[in-house]
BATI-288542 format. One record per residue: residue in three letters; x, y, z of N, C-alpha, C, O in turn. Coordinates in steps of 0.001 Angstrom, whole numbers, plus 500000, padded with zeros to 6 digits. Example, Ala and Ser with C-alpha at 12.3 -4.5 7.8 and 13.67 -1.06 7.14 Angstrom:
BEGIN
<'ALA'; <513190; 494310; 507800>; <512300; 495500; 507800>; <513200; 496700; 507800>; <514236; 496681; 508465>>
<'SER'; <512850; 497750; 507080>; <513670; 498940; 507140>; <512900; 500030; 507870>; <513409; 501138; 508039>>
REM end
This chain:
BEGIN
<'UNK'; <500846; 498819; 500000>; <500000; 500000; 500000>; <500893; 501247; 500000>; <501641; 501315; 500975>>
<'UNK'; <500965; 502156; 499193>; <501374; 503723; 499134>; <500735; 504391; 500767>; <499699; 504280; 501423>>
<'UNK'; <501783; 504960; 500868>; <501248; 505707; 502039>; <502284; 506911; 502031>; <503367; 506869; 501447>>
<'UNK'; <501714; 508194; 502897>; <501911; 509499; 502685>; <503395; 509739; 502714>; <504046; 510587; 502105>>
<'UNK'; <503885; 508572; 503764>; <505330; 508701; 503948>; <506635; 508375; 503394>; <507802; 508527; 503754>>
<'UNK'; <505789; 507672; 501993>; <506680; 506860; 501091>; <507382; 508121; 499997>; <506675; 508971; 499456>>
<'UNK'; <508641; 508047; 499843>; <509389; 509047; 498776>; <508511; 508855; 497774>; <507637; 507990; 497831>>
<'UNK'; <508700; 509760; 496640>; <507920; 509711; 495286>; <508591; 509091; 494383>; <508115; 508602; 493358>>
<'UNK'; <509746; 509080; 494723>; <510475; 507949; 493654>; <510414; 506600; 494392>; <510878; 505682; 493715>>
<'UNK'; <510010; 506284; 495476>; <509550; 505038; 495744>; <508357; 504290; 495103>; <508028; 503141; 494810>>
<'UNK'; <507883; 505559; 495044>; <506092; 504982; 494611>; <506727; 504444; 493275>; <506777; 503231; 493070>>
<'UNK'; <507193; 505326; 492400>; <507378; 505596; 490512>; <508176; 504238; 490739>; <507569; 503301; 490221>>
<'UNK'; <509723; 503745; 491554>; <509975; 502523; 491896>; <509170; 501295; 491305>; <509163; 500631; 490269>>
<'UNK'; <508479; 501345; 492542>; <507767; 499937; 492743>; <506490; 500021; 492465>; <505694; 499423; 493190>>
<'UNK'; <505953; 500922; 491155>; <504962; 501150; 491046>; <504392; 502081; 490013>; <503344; 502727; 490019>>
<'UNK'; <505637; 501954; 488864>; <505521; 502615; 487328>; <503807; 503029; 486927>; <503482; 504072; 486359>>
<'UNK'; <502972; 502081; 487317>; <501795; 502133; 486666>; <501558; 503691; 487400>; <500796; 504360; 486701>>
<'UNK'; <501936; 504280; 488393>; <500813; 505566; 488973>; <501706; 506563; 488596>; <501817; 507461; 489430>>
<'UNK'; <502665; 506719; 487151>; <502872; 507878; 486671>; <501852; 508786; 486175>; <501856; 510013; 486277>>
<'UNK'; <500581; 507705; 485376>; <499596; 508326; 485255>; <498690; 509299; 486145>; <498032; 510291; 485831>>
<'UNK'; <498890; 508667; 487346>; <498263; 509394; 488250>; <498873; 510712; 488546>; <498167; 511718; 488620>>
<'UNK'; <500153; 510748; 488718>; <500864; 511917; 488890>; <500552; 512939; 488280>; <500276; 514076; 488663>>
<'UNK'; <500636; 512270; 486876>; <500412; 513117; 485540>; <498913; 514144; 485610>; <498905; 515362; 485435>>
<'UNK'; <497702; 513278; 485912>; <496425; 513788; 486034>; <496378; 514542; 487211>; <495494; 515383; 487372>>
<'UNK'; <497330; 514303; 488135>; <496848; 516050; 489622>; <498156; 517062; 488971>; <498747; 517772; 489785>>
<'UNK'; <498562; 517104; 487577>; <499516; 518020; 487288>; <500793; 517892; 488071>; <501265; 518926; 488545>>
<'UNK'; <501579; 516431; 488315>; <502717; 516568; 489006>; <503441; 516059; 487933>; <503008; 515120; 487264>>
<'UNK'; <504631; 516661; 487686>; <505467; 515527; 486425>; <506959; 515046; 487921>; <508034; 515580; 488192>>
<'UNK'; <506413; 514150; 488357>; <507058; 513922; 489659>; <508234; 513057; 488961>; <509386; 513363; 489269>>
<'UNK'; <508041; 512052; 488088>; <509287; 511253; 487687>; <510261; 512302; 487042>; <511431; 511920; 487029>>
<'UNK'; <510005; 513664; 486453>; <511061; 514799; 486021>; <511916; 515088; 487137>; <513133; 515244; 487035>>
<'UNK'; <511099; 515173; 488468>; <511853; 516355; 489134>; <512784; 515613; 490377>; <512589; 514529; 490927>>
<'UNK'; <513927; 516673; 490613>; <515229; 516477; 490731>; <514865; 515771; 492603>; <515527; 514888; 493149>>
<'UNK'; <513725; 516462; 493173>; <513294; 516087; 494357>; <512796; 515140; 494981>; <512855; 514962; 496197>>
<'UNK'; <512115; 514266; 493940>; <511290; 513018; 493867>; <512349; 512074; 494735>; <511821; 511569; 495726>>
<'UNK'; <513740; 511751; 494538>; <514353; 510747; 495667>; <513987; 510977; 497364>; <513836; 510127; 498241>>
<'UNK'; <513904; 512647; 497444>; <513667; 512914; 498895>; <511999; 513111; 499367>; <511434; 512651; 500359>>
<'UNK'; <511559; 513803; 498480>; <510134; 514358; 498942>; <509192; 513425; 499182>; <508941; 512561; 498341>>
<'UNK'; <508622; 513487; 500251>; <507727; 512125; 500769>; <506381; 513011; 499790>; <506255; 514228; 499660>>
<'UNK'; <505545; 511952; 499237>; <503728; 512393; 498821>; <503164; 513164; 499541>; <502740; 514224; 499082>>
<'UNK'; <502996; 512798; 500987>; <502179; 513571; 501808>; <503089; 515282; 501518>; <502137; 515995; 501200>>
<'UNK'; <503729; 515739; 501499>; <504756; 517149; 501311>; <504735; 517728; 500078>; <504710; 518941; 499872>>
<'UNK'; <504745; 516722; 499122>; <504603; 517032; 497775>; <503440; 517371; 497233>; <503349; 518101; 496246>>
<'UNK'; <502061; 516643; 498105>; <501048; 517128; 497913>; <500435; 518409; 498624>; <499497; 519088; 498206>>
<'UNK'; <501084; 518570; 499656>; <500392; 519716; 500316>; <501709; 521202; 499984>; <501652; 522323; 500489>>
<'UNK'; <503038; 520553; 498760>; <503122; 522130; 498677>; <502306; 522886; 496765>; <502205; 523941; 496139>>
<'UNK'; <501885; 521154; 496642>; <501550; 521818; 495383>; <499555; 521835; 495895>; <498592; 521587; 495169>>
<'UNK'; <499569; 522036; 496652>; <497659; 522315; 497552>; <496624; 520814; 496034>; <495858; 520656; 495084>>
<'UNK'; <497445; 520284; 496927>; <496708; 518669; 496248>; <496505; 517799; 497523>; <497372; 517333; 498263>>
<'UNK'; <494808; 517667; 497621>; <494418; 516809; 498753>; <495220; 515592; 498818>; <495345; 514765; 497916>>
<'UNK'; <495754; 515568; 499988>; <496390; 513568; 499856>; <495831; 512307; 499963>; <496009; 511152; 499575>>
<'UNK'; <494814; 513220; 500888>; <493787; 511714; 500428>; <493200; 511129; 498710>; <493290; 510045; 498133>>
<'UNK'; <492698; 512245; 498397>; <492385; 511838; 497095>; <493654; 511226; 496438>; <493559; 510203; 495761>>
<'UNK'; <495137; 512010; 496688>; <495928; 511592; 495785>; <496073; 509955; 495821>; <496075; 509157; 494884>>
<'UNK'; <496196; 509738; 497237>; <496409; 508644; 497827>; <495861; 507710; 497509>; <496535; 506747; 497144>>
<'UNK'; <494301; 507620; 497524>; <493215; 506663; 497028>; <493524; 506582; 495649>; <493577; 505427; 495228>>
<'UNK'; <493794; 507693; 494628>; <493915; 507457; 493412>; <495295; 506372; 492924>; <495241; 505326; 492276>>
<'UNK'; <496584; 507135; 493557>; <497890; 506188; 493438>; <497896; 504661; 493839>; <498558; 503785; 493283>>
<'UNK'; <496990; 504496; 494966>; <496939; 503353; 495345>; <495633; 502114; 494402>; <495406; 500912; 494261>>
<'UNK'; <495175; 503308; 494032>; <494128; 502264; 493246>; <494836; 501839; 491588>; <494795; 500803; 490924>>
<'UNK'; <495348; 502935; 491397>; <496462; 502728; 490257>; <497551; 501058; 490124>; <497825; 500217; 489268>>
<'UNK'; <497834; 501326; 491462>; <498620; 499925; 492500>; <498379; 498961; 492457>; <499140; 498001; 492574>>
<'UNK'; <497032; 498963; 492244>; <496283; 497479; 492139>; <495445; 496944; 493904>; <494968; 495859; 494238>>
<'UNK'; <495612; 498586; 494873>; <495394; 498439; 495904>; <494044; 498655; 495997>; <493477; 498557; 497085>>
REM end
């Protein structure tokens, strides 16, 4: 399961399929130079993107 605390290049990692998702809340997260450090939950609240929604969406992407 994705959870808020996981890096964003963890998710893109182990979990290529939720680039799409990224893509659709306007994040191009696999571009950027931050993605090894920035946990989701941070990334979503500096770009004012609910995390829950993101969350439910990435994870359903997951196959979760």
């Amino acid at each position: 399961m994705i959870t808020r605390d996981m890096t964003i290049a963890e998710i893109l990692a182990r979990f290529p399929q939720t680039i799409a998702v990224f893509r659709e809340f306007g994040l191009s997260c696999q571009e950027c130079q931050i993605a090894d450090f920035e946990e989701v939950g941070h990334g979503a609240g500096v770009h004012n993107i609910d995390v829950d929604v993101l969350l439910r969406e990435l994870n359903r992407a997951a196959g979760f």
